[in-house]
C-alpha positions in Angstrom: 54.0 -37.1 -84.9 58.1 -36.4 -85.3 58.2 -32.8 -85.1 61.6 -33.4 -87.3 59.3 -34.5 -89.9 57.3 -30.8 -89.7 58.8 -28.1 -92.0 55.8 -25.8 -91.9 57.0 -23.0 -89.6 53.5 -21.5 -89.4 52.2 -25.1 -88.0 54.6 -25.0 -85.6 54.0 -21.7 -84.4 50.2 -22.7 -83.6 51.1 -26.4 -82.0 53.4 -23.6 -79.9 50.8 -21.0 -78.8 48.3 -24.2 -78.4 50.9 -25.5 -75.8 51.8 -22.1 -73.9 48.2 -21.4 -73.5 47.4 -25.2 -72.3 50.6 -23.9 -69.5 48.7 -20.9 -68.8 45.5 -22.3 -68.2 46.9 -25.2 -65.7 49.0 -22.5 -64.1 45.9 -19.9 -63.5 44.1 -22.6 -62.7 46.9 -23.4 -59.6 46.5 -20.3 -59.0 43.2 -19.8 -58.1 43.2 -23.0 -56.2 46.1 -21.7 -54.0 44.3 -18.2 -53.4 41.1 -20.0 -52.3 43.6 -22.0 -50.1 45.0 -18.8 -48.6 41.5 -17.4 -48.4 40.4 -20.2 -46.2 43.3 -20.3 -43.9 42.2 -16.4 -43.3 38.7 -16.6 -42.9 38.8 -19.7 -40.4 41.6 -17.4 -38.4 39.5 -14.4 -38.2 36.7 -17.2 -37.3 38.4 -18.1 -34.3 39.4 -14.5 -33.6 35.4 -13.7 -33.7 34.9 -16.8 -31.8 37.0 -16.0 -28.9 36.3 -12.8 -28.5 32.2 -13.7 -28.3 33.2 -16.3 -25.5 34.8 -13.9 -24.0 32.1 -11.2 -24.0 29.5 -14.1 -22.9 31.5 -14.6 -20.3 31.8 -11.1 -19.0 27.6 -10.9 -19.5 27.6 -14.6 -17.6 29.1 -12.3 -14.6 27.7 -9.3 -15.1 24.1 -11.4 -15.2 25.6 -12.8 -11.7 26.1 -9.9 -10.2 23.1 -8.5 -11.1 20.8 -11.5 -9.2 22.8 -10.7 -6.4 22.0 -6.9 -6.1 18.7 -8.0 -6.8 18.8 -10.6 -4.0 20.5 -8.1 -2.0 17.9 -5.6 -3.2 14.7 -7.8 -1.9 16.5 -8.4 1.6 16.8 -5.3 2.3 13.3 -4.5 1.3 11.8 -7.3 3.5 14.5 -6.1 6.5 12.8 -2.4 5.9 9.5 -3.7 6.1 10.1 -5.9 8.7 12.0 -3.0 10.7 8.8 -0.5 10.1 6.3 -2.6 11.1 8.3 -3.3 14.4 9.3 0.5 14.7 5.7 1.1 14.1 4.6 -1.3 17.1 6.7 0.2 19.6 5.9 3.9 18.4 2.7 3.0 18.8 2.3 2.1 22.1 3.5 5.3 23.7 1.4 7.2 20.9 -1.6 5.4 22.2 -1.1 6.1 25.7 -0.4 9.8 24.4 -4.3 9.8 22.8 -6.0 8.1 25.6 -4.4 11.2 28.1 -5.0 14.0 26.2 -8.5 12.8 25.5 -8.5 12.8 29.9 -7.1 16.0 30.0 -9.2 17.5 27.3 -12.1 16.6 29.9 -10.1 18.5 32.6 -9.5 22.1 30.7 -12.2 24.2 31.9 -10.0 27.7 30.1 -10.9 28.1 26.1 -7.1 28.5 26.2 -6.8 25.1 27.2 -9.2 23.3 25.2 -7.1 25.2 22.2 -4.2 23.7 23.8 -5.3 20.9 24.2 -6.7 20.1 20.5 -3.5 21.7 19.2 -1.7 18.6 20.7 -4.2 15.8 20.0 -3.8 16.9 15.9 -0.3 16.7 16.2 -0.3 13.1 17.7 -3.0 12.6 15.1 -0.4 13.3 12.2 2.3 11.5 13.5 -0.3 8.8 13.7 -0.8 9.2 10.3 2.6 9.7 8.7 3.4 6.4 10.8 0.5 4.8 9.5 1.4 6.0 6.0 5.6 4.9 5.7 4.1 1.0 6.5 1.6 0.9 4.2 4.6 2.4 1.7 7.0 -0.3 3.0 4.6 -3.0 2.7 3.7 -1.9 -1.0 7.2 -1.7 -2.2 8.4 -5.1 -0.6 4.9 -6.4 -2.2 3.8 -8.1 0.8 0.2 -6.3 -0.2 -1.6 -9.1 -2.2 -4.5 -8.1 -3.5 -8.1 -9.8 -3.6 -9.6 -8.7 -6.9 -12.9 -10.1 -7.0 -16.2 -8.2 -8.6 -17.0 -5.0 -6.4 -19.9 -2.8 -6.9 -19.1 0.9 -6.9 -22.2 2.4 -5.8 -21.7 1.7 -1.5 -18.3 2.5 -1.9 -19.0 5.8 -3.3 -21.5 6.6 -0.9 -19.6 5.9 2.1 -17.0 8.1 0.7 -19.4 10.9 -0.1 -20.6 10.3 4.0 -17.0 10.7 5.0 -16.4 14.0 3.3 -19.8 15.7 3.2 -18.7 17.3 6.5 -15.6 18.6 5.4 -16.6 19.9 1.9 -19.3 21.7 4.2 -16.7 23.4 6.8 -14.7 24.4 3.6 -18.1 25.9 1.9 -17.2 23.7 -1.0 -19.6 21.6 -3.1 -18.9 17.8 -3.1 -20.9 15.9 -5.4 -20.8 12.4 -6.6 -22.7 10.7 -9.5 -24.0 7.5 -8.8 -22.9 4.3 -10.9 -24.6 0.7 -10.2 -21.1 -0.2 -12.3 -19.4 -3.6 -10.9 -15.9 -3.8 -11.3 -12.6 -6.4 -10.8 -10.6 -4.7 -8.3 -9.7 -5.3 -4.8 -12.6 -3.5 -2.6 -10.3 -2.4 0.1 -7.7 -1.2 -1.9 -9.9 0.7 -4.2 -11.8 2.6 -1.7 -8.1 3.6 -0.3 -7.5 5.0 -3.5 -10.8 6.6 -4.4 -10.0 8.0 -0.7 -6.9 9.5 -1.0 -7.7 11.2 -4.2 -10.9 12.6 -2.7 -9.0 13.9 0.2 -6.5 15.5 -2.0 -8.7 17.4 -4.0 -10.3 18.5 -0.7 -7.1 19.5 0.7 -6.0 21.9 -2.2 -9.5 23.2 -3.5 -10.4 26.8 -1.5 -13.4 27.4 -3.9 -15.6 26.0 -6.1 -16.2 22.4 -5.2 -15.0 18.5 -6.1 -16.8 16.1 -8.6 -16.7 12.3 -8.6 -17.9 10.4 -11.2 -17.7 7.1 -13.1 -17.7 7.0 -16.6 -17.9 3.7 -18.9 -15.5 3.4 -22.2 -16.0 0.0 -23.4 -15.1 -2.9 -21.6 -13.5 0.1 -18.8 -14.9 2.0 -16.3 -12.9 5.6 -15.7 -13.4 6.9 -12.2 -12.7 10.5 -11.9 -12.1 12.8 -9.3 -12.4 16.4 -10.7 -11.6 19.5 -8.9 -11.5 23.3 -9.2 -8.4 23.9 -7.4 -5.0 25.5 -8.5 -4.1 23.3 -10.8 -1.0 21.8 -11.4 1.7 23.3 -14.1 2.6 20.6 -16.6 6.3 20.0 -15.4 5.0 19.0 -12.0 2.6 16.9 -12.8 4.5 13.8 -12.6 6.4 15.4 -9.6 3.1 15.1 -7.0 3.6 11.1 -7.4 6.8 11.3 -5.5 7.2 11.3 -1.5 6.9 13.9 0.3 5.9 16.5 -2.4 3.2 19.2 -1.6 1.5 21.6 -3.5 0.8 25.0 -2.6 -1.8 25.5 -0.4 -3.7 28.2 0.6 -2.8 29.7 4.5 -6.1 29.8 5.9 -6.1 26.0 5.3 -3.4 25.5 7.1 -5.0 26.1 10.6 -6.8 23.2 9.8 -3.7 20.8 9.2 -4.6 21.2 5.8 -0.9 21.2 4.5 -0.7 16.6 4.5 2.6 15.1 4.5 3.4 15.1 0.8 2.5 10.9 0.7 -1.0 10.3 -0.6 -0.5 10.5 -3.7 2.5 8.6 -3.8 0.5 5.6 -1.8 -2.4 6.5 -4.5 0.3 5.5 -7.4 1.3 2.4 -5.7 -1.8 0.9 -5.2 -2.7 1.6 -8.7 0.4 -0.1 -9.8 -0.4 -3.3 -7.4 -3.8 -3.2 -8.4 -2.7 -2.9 -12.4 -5.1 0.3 -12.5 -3.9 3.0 -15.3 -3.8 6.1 -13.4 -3.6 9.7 -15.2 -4.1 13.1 -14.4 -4.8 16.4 -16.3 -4.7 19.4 -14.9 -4.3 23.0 -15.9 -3.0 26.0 -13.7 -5.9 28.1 -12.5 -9.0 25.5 -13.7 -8.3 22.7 -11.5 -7.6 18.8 -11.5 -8.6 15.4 -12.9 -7.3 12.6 -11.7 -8.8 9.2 -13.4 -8.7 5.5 -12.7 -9.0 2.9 -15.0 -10.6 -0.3 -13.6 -11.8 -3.2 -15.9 -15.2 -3.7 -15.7 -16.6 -7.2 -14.0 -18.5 -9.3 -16.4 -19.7 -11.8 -13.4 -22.1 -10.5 -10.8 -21.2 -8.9 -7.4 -21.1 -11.6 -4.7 -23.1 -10.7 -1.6 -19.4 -11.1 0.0 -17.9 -8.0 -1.7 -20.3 -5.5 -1.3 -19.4 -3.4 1.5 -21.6 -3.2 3.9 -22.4 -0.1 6.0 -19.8 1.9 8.1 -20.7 2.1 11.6 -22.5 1.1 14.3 -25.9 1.8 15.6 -25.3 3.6 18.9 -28.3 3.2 21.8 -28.5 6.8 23.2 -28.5 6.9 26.8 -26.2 4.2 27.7 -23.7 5.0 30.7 -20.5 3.0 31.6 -20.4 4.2 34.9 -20.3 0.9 37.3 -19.4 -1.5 34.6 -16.4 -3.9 35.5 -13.7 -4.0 32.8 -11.2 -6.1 32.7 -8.4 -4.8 30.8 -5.5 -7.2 29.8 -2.4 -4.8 28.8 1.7 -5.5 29.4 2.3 -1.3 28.2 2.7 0.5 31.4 2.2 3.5 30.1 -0.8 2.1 27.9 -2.1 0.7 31.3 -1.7 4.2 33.2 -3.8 6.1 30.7 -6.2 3.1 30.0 -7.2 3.1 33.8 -7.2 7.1 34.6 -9.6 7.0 31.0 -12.0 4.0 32.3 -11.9 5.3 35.5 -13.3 8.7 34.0 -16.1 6.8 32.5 -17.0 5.6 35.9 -15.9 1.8 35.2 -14.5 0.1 37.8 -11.3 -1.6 36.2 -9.1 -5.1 36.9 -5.8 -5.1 35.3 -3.5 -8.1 33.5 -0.4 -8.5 31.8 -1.0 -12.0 30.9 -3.3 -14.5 30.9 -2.2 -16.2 34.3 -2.5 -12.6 36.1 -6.4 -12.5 34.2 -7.2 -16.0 35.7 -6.4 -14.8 39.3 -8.0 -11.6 39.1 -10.8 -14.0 38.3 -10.6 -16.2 41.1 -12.6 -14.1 43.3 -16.1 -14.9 41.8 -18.1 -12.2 43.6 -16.1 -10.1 40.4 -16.6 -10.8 36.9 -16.2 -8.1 34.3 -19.1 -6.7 31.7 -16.5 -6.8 29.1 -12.7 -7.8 28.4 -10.5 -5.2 26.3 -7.0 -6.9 25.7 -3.7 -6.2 23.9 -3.1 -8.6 21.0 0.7 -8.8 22.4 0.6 -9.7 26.3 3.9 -10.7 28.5 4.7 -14.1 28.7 3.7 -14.5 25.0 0.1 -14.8 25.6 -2.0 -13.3 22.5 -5.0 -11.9 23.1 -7.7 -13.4 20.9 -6.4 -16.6 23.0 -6.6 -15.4 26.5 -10.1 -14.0 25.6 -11.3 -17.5 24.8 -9.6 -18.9 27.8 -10.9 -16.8 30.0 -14.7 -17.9 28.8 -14.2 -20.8 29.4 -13.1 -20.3 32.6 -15.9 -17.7 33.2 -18.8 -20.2 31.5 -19.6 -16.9 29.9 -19.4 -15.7 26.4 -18.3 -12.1 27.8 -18.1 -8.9 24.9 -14.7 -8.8 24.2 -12.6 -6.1 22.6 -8.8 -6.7 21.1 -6.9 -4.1 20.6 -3.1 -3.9 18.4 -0.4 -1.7 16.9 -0.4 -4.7 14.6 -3.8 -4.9 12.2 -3.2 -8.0 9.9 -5.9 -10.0 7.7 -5.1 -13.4 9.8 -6.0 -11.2 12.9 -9.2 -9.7 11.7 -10.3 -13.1 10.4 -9.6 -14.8 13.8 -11.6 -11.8 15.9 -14.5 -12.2 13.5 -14.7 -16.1 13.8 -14.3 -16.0 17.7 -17.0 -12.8 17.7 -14.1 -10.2 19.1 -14.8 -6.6 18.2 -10.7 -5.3 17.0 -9.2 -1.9 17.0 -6.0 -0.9 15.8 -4.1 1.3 17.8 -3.9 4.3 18.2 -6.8 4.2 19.9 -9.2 7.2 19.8 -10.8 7.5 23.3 -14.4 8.7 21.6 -14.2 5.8 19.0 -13.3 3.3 22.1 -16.2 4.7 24.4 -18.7 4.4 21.5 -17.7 0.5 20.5 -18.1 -0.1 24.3 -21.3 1.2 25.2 -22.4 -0.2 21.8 -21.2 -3.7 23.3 -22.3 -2.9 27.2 -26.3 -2.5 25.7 -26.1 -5.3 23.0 
């Protein structure tokens, strides 16, 4: 169309707002476009801005993740260098601590004055707590560094109960407190050992703190659990402490006139008692109340299997024969300690045994070569000179003999692959410290079997 041709101004008008709005629209529409262009460019910049600064903080977790397995690493080695150092502190502790036993029990023969004898048992409880604390820090160490592993297998609660009502019946009765515990034919999954440690410290601790009234153990079944409690009628503990007894080294008060009686512990029990729960995966709780006493419970999953013949404890202690003497027996003892030796001899020699003497198994095989003497029994040191063990110089030394003689091992260093070995090779074992009355018992036991 020739616009010259158009003389309607009002058409024109319209073909011209037609047109300026057809501008508009191509112009808002560039617009837009080039916002959402400038939009883009922003958001993939503050993308990359995000992006580093995630790397970044990855990398700084990356390291802190590293440094972290380290301490850990670091952590563990130094657990396992604790434990290690302990049990070899222990060992050598031990020995003198032994020989310090074995003497006093010799001199305590020798004190004919009552002031003396008090002496004299004054003494033999001290060595008998430092006996115990040392006892106590290992089996801490070793729980920490989780060298325990325990064997959870069925158990039956009933023997394990009453051995532990045996134990304690004589001290409940020289406290005049009542100790009662309410049978339960209850089998459970736990380790045996372990479990009868537990059930022991807490029994002793409710002991220890309780001046009247008396302590209760019972078992009590909640579904698929069995709760063992140990209840008491003690002092109580105030609600902000409670948690506070679990820690080392933290005693309650106790009353004075228990303390003649060493009754004040070393502050560990309970902490060992918490531990062993934790390794065992036993919930353990306590409720207490100040002047109305204690309960602490155990939670143990009831076994659904039967209780081998294998883990059900069987009887502690031996039968004794009354009557049996030592004097005259031949002994040969097998010891590299001299101060171990020293006591071991002047204690033997008490008994009226005539004594031989080894540090290894060489010195044992010439002390044997004159056959007109050959020992009644062989007591020997797990750790001899040379780096003769004992359980091995025991069996050498029947052979050489032709005899199967009673043998004894004794050791400041207990372990599961020992106590398996002396059972298989029928060798009595003893951990040191060894308790002269204990050590006479076992051997006239052995002498008359």
């Amino acid at each position: 169309m020739n616009l010259d041709a158009i003389d309607d101004i009002e058409r024109l008008k319209r073909i011209n707002k037609a047109l300026l709005n057809r501008v508009e629209s191509v112009m808002d529409q560039q617009g837009n476009a080039f916002s959402l262009f400038q939009t883009a460019i922003n958001l993939e910049g503050q993308v990359r801005r995000r992006t580093d600064e995630l790397t970044t903080a990855l990398r700084r977790v990356e390291g802190i993740n590293e440094e972290l397995a380290e301490a850990k690493e670091t952590a563990e080695l130094a657990n396992l260098s604790k434990t290690r150092f302990l049990a070899a502190a222990s060992h050598d502790v031990l020995q003198p601590l032994n020989a310090a036993l074995l003497s006093i029990s010799v001199l305590s023969d020798l004190q004919t004055s009552e002031r003396g004898k008090a002496l004299v048992l004054q003494v033999e409880r001290s060595l008998d707590t430092m006996n115990e604390l040392l006892g106590t820090l290992l089996d801490i160490s070793r729980l920490d560094a989780g060298v325990v592993q325990p064997i959870v297998e069925p158990v039956l609660l009933e023997p394990i109960l009453d051995s532990l009502k045996s134990d304690f019946a004589p001290i409940a009765d020289q406290k005049n407190l009542r100790l009662r515990f309410r049978a339960s034919g209850l089998v459970v999954r736990s380790d045996r050992t372990i479990l009868r440690r537990i059930l022991q410290n807490l029994v002793s601790n409710a002991l220890r703190y309780t001046s009247r009234g008396g302590v209760l153990v019972g078992v009590r079944r909640r579904g698929d659990m069995a709760l063992l409690q140990v209840s008491d009628t003690g002092r109580g503990i105030a609600e902000p402490l409670q948690q506070a007894v679990f820690e080392e080294f933290h005693r309650g008060e106790i009353a004075s006139g228990d303390l003649a009686e060493g009754g004040a512990g070393l502050g560990l029990g309970l902490s060992i008692v918490k531990r062993m729960a934790t390794t065992l995966d036993h919930k353990l709780t306590l409720v207490s109340k100040v002047g109305s006493g204690s309960r602490f419970q155990l939670a143990v999953p009831i076994a659904r299997a039967p209780v081998s013949a294998a883990a059900t404890p069987s009887v502690p202690g031996r039968a004794r024969k009354s009557g049996a003497t030592l004097a005259g027996r031949r002994i040969l003892l097998l010891e590299n300690e001299l101060a171990v030796i020293e006591a071991m001899v002047t204690l033997l020699d008490a008994w009226g045994c005539e004594v031989a003497v080894a540090t290894n198994l060489q010195e044992a095989i010439d002390a044997l070569s004159d056959t007109a003497w050959l020992p009644d029994l062989v007591i020997a040191d797990q750790h001899l000179n040379q780096g003769d063990l004992g359980t091995a110089a025991i069996e050498a030394i029947r052979a050489y003999t032709g005899l199967r003689l009673p043998a004894l091992v004794v050791t400041a260093d207990p372990t599961d692959a020992l106590e398996a070995a002396t059972e298989k090779a029928g060798v009595e074992l003893m951990a040191k410290p060894v308790k002269p009355a204990s050590l006479r018992a076992l051997v006239t036991h052995m002498m008359a079997g």
